[in-house]
C-alpha positions as CSV (number, residue, x, y, z in Angstrom):
1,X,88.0,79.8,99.5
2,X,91.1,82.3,99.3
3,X,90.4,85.5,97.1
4,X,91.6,85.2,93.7
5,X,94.9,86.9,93.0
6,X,94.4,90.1,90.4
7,X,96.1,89.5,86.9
8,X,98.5,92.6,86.5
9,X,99.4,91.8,83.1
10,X,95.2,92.4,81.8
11,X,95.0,95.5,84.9
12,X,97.9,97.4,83.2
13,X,96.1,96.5,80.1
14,X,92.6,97.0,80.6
15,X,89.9,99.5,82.3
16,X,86.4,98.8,83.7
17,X,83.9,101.6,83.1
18,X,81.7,102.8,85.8
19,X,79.0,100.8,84.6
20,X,81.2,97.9,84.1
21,X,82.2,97.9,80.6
22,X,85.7,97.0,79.7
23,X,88.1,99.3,77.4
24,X,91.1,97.9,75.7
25,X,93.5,100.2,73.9
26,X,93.5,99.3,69.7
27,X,96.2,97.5,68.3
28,X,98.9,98.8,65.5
29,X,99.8,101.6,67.4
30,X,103.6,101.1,68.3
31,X,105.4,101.2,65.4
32,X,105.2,102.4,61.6
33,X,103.4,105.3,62.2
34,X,104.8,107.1,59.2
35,X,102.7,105.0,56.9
36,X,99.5,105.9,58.5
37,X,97.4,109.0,57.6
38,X,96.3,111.5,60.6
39,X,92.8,110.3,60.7
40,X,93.9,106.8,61.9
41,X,96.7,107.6,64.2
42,X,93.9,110.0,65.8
43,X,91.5,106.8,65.9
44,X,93.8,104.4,67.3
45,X,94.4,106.7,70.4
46,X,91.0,106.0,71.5
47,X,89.9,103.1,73.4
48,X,87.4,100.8,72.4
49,X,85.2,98.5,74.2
50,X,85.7,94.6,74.4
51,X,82.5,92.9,73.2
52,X,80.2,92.2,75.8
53,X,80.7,88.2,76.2
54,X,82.6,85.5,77.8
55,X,85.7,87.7,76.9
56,X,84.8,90.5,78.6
57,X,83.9,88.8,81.6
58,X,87.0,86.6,81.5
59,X,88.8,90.1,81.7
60,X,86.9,91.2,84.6
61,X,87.5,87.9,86.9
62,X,91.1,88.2,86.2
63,X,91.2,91.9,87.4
64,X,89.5,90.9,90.5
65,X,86.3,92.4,89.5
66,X,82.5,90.6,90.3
């Protein structure tokens, strides 16, 4: 069986932790930033973990990862 090909779309999108976690960047962060106060333009810059289930696994196999 040939090796899956890695996704580069989800890649440039996600990030697997060491301990294999995946991080997504938060949505509502490209455009009407005016609106928002500090505290959540300071939040959105963080990343946040996609729940650990068939999605995050999903993400993983397309990355090329386990």
């Amino acid at each position: 069986m040939p090796k899956a090909k890695t996704k580069k779309s989800v890649s440039s999108r996600m990030k697997i932790t060491k301990g294999g976690k995946v991080l997504r960047h938060r949505q509502g962060s490209s455009h009407m930033m005016v609106r928002m106060d500090r505290k959540r333009k300071r939040n959105l810059r963080k990343a946040c973990l996609v729940l650990p289930s068939r999605v995050a696994r999903t993400m993983k196999r397309l990355m090329g990862e386990g």
